[in-house]
N, C-alpha and C positions, 0 to 999 in steps of 0.2 A: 504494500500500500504506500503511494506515494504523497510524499505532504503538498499540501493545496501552496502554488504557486501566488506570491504575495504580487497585486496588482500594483500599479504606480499610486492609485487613488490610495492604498492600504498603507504603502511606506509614507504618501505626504501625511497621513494623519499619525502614523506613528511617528515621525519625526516633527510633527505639529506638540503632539501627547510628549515627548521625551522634552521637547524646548518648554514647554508651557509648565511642568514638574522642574523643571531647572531652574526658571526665572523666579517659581514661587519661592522653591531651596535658597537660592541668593539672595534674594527680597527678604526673607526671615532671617539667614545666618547673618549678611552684611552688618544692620547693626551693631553686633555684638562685635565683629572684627573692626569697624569702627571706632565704638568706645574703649579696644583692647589698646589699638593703636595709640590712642589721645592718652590713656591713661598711664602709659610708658613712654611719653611722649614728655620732653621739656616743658615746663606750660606755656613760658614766655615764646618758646619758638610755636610751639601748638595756635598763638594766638593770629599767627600769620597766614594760616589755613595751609590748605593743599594736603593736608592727612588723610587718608582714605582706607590704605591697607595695612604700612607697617610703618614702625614709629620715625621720622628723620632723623631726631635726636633723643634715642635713647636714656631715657634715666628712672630711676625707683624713688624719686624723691615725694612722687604725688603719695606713694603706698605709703610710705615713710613720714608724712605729716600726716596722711589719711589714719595712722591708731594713735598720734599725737591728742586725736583730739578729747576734750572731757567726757568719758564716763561711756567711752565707744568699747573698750574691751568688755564693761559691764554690761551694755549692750545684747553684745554675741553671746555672753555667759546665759544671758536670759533667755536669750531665742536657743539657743541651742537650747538649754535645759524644758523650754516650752513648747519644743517641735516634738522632742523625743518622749517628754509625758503627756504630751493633747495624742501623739501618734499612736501610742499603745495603747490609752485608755480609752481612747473612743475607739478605735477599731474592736477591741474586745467586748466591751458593751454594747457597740451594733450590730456585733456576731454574735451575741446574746440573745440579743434583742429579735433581730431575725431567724434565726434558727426557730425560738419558740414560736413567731409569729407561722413556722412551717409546720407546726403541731395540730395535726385536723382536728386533736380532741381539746384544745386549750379552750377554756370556759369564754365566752364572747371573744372570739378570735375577732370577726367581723368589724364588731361595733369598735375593739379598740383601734385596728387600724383606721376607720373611719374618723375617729378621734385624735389619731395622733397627723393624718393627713390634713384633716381639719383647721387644726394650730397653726398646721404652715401658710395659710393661706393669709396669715395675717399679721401685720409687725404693730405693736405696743408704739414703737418710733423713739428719737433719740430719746428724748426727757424722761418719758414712762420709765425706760431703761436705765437712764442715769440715777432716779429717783429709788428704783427698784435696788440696784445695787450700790446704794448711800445704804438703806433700811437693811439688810442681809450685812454688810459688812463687808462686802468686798472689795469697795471703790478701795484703789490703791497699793493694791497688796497684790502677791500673784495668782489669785484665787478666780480672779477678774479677767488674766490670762490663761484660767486652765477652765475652772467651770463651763460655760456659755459654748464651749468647743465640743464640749465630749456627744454630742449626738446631733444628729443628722438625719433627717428621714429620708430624704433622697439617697441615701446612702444604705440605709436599710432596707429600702426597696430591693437593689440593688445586689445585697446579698442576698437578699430572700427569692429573688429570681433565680440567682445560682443556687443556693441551694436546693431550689425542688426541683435542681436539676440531676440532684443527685439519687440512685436508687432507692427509692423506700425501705428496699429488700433489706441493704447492709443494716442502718438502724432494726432494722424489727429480729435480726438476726441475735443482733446486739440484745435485745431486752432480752429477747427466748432466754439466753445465757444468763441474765442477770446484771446484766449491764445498766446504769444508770444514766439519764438522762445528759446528767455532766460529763460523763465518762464517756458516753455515743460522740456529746459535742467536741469533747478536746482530743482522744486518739481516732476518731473517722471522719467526721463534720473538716475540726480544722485542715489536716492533713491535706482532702483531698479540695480543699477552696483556696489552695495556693494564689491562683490567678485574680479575682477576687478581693482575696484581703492585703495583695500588693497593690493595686487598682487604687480600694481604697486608701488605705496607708500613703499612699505617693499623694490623694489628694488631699487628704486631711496635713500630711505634713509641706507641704505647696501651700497650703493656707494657713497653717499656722505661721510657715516660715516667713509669707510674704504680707503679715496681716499690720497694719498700719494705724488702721482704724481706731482700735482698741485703746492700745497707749499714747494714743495723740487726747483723745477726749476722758480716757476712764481710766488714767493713771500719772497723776501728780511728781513722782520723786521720779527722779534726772537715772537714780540706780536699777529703778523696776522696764524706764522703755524698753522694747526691744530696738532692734537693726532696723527694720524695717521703719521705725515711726525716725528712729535718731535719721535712718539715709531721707526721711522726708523733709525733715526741717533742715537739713544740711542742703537739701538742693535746692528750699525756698532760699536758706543764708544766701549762697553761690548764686542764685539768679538775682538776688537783691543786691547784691555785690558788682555782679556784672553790668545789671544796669546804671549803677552807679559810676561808674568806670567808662562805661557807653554813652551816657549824656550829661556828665559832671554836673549832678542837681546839687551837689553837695561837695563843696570843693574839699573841706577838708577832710572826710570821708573818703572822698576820690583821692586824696593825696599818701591817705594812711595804708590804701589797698594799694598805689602804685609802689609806693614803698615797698612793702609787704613784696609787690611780684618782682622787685627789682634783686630783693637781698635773697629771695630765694626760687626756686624753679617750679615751683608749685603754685596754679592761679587758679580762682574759683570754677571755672569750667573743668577745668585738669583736675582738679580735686571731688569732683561732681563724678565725671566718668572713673574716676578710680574706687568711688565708694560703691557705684553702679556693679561693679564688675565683682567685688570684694561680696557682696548680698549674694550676685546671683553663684557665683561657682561653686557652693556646697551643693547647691538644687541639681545642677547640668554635672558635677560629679557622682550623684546618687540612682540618677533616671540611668544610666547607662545598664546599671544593676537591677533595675524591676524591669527592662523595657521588655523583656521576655512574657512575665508574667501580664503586664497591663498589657499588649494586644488582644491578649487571650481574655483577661476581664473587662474590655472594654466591648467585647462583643454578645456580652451575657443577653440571652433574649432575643437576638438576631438569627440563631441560629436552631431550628426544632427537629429532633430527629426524629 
């Protein structure tokens, strides 16, 4: 049997399909090669433009004033310590949570998901929220960045799809023996929801890691931000800086930043792109390692045999 000869119409649109998958891939990496560049980049030479791929004048001095700054290493301690407890605690309590939800014989299986579906459809908004956690005690403290995290119903869905995708057989096998409900969940449930609960995990930790929000509005002391809210207000500074630099509204302000770029190689745009880079590389180091399991739970539901 011979393979079907590819017409001229078939190679212009594979070669259409191959360029149009290429332009998107550049369009999304370039950025990031970009901000590499700039941010190994001298700043005072960076300000003359023409950077695009690899740095003109090489230097580490943006890194180098970039954990100069106050209260930045406390920062990372935070976020690292609240990716890696929001990461495990919620995921194991929405694998809790939905597992039971796969239980035919659980007492109002129905009515609670309808209830906890329900909830989401509707936000309290900022004040309710601020208001709420003043009264509970957790404005300020790290409680504020772990609690509010740990569940997700879109998420619970999610495993609960995959798991009734898994044979009933093996659980009922399990009780015959005397198996416990716990004991089904942690050596057969977990085991085989590998794809799934890296799925979730990558997104719960992507959000905890990139979450901003939180300690810009619902956390007062300079030691509890994390990274993400500190790289926010660092690049409101640097763009207040810049501007100022840009239309001298403020001569002696404009005089204290030229200073400032003259005695050393690091300027607010260069110091911008280096904190930029400095957030995202723990994320783009970790995804290499789930990317196995996320194709496969990303397509939970898609596919019925």
């Amino acid at each position: 049997m011979s393979l079907m000869r590819k017409t001229p119409a078939d190679r212009m649109y594979q070669a259409l399909f191959y360029f149009t998958l290429t332009a998107l891939a550049f369009s999304t990496l370039y950025p990031f090669i970009y901000f590499l560049a700039i941010s190994f980049n001298d700043g005072r030479d960076a300000l003359k433009g023409g950077i695009y791929f690899f740095p003109r004048m090489f230097s580490t001095e943006n890194y180098m004033r970039a954990f100069e700054y106050p209260f930045i290493l406390d920062s990372f301690i935070v976020t690292i310590t609240r990716t890696i407890s929001v990461t495990i605690a919620s995921v194991f309590l929405t694998a809790l949570m939905a597992y039971a939800l796969t239980i035919r014989t659980l007492p109002f299986r129905k009515q609670l998901l309808f209830f906890f579906y329900f909830t989401t459809l509707f936000s309290g908004g900022l004040i309710p929220t601020f208001i709420l956690y003043r009264q509970t005690k957790i404005f300020n403290t790290f409680w504020v960045l772990f609690l509010p995290f740990l569940f997700n119903f879109w998420h619970t869905l999610i495993m609960r799809a995959y798991f009734n995708g898994i044979p009933a057989s093996l659980s009922e096998s399990a009780r015959i023996d005397g198996a416990s409900e716990l004991r089904i969940f942690l050596w057969i449930i977990i085991p085989l929801a590998l794809p799934v609960i890296a799925t979730i995990s990558l997104y719960n930790g992507v959000g905890a890691w990139n979450d901003w929000f939180t300690g810009a509005f619902f956390v007062s002391s300079n030691q509890l931000r994390p990274a993400a809210t500190r790289l926010q207000q660092i690049i409101a500074e640097a763009s207040f800086e810049s501007a100022q630099i840009v239309s001298g509204a403020n001569t002696q302000n404009v005089n204290e930043a030229l200073q400032s770029t003259r005695l050393t190689g690091a300027t607010p745009e260069s110091l911008r792109m280096a904190f930029i880079i400095i957030t995202i590389t723990p994320i783009i180091c970790v995804y290499p390692f789930l990317q196995k399991y996320f194709v496969k739970g990303v397509m939970v539901g898609s596919i019925k045999e």
